[in-house]
C-alpha positions as CSV (number, residue, x, y, z in Angstrom):
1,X,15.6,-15.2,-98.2
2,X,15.4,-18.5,-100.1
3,X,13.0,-18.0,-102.7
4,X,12.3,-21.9,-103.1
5,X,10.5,-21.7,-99.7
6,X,7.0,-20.3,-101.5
7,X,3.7,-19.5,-99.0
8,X,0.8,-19.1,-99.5
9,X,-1.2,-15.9,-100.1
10,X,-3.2,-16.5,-96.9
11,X,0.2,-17.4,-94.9
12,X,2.2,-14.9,-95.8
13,X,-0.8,-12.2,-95.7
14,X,-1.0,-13.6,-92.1
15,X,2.7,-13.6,-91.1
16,X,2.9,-10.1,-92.5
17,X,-0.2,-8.9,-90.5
18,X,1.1,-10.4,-87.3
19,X,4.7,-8.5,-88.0
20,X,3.2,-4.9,-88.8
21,X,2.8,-4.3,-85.6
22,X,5.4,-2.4,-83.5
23,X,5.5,-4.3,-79.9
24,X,5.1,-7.8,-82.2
25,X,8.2,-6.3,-84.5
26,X,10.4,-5.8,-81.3
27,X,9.4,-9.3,-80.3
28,X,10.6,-11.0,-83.5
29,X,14.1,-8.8,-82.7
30,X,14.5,-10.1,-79.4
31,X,13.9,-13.6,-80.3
32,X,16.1,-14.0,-83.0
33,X,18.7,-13.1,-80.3
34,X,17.8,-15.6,-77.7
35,X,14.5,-17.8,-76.2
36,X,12.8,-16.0,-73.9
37,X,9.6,-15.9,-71.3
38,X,6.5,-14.2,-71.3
39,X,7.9,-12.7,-68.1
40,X,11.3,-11.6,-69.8
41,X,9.5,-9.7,-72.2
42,X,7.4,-8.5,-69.7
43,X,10.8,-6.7,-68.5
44,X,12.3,-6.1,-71.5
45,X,9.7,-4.1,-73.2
46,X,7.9,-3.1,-69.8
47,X,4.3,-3.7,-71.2
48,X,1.4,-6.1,-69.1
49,X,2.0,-10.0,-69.0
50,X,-1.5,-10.5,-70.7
51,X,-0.4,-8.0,-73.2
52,X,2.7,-9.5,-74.0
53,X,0.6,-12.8,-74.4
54,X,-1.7,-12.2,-76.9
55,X,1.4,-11.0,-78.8
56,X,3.0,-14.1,-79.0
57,X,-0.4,-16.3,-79.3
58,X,-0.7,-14.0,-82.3
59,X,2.6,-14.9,-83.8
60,X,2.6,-18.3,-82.8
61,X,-0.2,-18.7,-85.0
62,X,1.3,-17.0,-87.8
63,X,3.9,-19.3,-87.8
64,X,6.2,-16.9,-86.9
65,X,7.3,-17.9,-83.0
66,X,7.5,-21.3,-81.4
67,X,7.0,-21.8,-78.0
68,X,8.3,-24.7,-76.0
69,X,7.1,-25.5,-72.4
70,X,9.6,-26.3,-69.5
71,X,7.9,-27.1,-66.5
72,X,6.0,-23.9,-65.3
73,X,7.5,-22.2,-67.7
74,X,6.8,-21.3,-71.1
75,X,9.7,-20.4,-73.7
76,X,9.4,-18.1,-77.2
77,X,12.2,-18.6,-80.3
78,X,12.1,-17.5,-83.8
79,X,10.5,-20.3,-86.0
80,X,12.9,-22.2,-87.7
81,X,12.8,-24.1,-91.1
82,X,9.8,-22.9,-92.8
83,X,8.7,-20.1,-95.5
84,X,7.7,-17.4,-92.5
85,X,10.4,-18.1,-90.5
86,X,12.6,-17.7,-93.5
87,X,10.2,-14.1,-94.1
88,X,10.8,-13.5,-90.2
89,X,14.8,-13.5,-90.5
90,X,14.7,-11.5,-93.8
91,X,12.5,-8.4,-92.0
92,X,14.9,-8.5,-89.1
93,X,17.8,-8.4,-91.1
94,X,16.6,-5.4,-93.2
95,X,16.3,-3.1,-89.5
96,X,19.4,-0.7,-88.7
97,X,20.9,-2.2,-85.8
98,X,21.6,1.3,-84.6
99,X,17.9,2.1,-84.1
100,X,17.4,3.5,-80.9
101,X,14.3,1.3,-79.9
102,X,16.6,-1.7,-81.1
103,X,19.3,-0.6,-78.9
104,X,17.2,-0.2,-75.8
105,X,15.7,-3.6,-76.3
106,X,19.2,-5.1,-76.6
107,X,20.4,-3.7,-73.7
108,X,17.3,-4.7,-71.6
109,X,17.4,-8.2,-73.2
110,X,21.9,-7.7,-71.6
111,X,20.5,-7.2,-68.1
112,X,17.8,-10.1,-68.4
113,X,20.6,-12.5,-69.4
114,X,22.8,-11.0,-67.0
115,X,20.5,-12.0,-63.9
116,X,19.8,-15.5,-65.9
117,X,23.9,-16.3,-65.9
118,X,24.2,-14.8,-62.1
119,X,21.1,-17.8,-61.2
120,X,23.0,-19.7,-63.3
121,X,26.0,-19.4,-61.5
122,X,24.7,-19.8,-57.9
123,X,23.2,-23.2,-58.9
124,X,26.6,-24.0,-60.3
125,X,28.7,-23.1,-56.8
126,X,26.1,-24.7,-54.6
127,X,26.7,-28.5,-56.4
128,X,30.5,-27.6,-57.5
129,X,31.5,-29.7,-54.7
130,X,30.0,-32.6,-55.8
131,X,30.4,-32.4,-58.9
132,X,34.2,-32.2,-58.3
133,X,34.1,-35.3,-56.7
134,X,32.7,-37.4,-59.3
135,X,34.9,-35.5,-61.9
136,X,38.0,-36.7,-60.0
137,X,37.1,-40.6,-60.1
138,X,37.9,-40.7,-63.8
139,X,40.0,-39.9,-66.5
140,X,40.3,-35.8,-67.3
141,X,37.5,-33.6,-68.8
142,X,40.0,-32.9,-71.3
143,X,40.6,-35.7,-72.7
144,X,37.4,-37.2,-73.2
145,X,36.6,-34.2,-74.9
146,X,39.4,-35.2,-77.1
147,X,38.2,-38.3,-77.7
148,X,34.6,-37.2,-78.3
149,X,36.3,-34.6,-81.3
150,X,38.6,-37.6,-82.4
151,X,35.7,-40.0,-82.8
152,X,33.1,-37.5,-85.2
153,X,36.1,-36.6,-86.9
154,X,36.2,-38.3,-90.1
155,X,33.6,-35.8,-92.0
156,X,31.3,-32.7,-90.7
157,X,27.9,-32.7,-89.6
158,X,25.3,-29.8,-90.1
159,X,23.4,-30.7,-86.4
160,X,23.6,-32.0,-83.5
161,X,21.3,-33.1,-80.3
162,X,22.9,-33.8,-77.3
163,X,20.6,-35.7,-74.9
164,X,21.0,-35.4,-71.6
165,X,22.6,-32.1,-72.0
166,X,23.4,-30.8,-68.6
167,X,25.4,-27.8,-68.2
168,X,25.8,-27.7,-72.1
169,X,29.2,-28.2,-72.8
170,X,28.6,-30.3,-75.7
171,X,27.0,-27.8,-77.7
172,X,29.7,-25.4,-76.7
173,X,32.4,-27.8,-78.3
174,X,30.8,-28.6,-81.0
175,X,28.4,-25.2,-81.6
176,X,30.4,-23.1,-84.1
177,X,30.6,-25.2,-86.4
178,X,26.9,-26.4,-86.6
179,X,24.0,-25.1,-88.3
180,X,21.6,-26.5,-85.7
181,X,22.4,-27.2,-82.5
182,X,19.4,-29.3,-79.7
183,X,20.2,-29.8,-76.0
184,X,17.8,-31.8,-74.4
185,X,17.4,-32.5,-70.3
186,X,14.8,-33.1,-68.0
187,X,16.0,-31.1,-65.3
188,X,15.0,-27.5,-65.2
189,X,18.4,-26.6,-63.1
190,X,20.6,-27.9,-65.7
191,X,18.6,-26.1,-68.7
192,X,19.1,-23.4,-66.6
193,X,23.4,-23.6,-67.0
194,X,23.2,-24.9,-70.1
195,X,21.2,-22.2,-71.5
196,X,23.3,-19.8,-69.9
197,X,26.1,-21.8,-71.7
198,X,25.4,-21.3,-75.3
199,X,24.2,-17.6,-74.5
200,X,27.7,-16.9,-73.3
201,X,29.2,-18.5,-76.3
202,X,26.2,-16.4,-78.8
203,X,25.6,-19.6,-80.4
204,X,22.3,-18.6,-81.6
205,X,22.0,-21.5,-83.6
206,X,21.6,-23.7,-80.8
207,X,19.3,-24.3,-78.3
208,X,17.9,-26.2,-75.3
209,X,14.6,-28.2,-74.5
210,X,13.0,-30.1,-71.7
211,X,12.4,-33.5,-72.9
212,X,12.1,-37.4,-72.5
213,X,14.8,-39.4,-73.8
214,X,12.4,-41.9,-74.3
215,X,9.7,-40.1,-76.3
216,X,11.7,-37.4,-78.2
217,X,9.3,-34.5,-79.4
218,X,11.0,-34.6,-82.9
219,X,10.1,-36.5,-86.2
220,X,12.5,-39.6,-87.2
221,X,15.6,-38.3,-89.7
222,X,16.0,-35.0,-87.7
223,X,20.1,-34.8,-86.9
224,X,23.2,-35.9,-88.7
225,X,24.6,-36.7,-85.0
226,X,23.6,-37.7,-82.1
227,X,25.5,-37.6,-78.8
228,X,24.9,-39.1,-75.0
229,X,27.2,-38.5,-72.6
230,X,26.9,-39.6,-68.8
231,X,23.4,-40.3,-69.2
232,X,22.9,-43.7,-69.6
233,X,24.0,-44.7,-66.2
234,X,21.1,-42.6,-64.6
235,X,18.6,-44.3,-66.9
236,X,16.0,-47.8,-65.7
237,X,15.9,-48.2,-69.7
238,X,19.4,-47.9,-71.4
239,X,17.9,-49.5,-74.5
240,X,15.1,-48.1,-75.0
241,X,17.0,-45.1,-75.0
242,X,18.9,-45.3,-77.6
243,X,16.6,-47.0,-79.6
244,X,15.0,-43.6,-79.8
245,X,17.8,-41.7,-80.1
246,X,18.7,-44.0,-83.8
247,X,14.5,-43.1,-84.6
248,X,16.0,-39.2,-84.9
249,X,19.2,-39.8,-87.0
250,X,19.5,-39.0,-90.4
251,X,20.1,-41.5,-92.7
252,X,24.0,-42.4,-92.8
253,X,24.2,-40.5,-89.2
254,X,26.0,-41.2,-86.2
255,X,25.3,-42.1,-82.5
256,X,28.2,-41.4,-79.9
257,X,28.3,-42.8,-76.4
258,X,30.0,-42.0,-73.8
259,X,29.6,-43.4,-70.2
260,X,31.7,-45.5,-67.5
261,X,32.8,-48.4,-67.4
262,X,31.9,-51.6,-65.3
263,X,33.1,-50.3,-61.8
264,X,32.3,-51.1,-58.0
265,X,31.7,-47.5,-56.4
266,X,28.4,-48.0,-54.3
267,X,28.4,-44.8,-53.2
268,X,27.3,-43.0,-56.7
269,X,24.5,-45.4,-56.7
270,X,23.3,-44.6,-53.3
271,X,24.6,-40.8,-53.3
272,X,24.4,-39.7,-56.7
273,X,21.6,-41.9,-58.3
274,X,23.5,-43.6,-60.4
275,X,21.3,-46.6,-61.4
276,X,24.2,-48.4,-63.2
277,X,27.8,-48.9,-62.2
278,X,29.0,-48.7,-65.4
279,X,28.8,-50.7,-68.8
280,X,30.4,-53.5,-70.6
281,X,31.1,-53.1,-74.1
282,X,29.0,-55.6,-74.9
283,X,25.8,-54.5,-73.4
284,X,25.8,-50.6,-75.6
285,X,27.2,-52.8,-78.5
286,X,24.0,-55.3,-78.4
287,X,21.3,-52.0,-77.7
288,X,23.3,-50.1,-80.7
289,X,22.8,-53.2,-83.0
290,X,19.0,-53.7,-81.6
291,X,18.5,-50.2,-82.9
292,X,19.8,-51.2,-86.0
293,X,23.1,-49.3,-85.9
294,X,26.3,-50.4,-86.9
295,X,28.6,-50.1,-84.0
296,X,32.0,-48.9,-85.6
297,X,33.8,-48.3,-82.3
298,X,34.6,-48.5,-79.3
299,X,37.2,-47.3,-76.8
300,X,38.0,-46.7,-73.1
301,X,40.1,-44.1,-71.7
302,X,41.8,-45.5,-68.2
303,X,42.0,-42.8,-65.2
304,X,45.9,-41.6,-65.3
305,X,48.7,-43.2,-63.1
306,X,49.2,-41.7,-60.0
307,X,45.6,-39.6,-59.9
308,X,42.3,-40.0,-57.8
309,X,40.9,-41.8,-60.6
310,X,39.2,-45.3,-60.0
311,X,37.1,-45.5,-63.3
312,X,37.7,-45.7,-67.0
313,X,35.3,-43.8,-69.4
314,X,33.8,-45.8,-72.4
315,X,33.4,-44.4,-76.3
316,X,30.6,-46.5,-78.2
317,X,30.6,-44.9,-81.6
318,X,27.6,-46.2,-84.3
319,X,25.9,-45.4,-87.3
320,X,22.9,-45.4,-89.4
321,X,23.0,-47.8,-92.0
322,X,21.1,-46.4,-94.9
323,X,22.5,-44.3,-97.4
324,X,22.7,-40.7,-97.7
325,X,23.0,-38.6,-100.3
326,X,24.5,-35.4,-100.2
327,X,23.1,-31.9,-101.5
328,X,25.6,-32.1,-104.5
329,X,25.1,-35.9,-104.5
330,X,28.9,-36.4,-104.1
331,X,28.7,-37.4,-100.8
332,X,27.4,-40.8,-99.5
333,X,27.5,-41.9,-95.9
């Protein structure tokens, strides 16, 4: 436990009262391992819905638990980034793994993600075609994944939100070698893959949110990077969009873009609601600099000779102006 993170007496009285109780204990365990509903835990540790409930209002309160709505839905994750969620992680970490309660949970909490993935996956099949189709038009997964590595490159960043996040991939990529990952989308089927996703992976570290790319639920200075990729094109407001997207980056941190280029396919506007065809450099350059970013790239990646592909894929890389100083103050951005 970090011992610079000091509560209290009333908080950590609180948080410990909340904890000392066995059903609340088995909660904290299962949520360090993943965000879950009411209803999972419900299944998982086979007691009433309004039981389970007053559980988690209890260590909500005690600043234990967060909970994050998503639609109807209600999720529950170990706090993060204060004294009692610091106190939470250190009491989990002290229990045997091997317990036999512990074990059962864990292999409850297996079958509930198990059912999640196999939703996960029918969503998935049922749109694969179409999907397909739009992957085709432009250059290869695979190398504007390449692209997106090369371009954050130059030096490490502790977090990441990825706006826009849709089946997660982004946080896959870039997940082990975060401290924090955010995946943020309005659509409930997409959270749906990408939390699947980053359970597969057992990035714990990361997670995913329904949100507004306009009005972000996050103070300003919150990630060292911040990604959007194919978004832009579905959006009325492409500016104000990243104008709030620069509001949440840590001083000296980076914005990446990645969307198509100017193009003439009708059909994704009319099939796929794809409000613009594309972007000019000029036009993410200008909103970048609006933002007050410095726009240090750019780069498009042409469709292969000889393929399907009709459209080139644009990189708009910026960053914050201000300074940062490191931890050990040897590092300024």
């Amino acid at each position: 436990m970090n011992h610079s993170a000091h509560l209290t007496f009333d908080n950590l009285n609180g948080a410990l009262k909340a904890a000392g109780e066995e059903t609340r204990l088995r909660i904290l365990v299962l949520l360090a391992e993943a965000e879950l509903t009411v209803s999972d835990l419900t299944q998982i540790l086979r007691q009433s819905q309004p039981r389970i409930s007053r559980h988690l209002k209890l260590l909500v309160e005690a600043g234990l638990v967060e909970r994050f709505r998503e639609g109807a839905w209600a999720f529950f994750r170990l706090a993060e980034g204060s004294g009692t969620a610091e106190l939470a992680r250190e009491m989990i970490a002290r229990l045997d793994p091997k317990d036999s309660m512990i074990a059962r949970d864990r292999d409850r909490l297996s079958a509930v993600r198990t059912a999640r993935a196999a939703a996960a996956q029918d969503y998935f099949r049922a749109h694969a075609a179409e999907w397909d189709r739009i992957r085709k038009l432009h250059v290869t997964d695979e190398a504007v994944e390449g692209a997106i590595r090369e371009a954050l490159a130059d030096r490490p960043f502790r977090s990441l939100l990825d706006l826009g996040t849709g089946t997660g991939r982004i946080l896959e990529m870039f997940g082990p070698d975060l401290e924090r990952g955010l995946g943020v989308d309005l659509s409930l089927d997409m959270l749906l893959l990408a939390r699947a996703r980053i359970e597969r992976a057992g990035l714990r570290h990361c997670s995913v949110r329904q949100g507004d790319i306009y009005d972000l639920a996050m103070p300003a200075g919150s990630f060292d990077v911040v990604i959007i990729h194919q978004v832009l094109h579905f959006l009325d407001d492409g500016a104000r969009a990243i104008r709030e997207a620069a509001r949440v980056l840590t001083p000296g941190g980076r914005l990446l873009v990645i969307d198509f280029a100017p193009h003439d396919l009708e059909f994704l506007r009319e099939e796929h609601a794809h409000r613009r065809l594309g972007f000019s450099a000029e036009a993410v350059t200008q909103w970048m600099n609006a933002a007050g970013l410095d726009v240090t790239m750019h780069r498009s990646l042409s469709p292969e000779p000889g393929s399907d592909g009709k459209v080139a894929v644009s990189l708009w890389l910026a960053h914050d102006p201000r300074v940062r100083v490191a931890n050990d103050t040897r590092e300024v951005a």
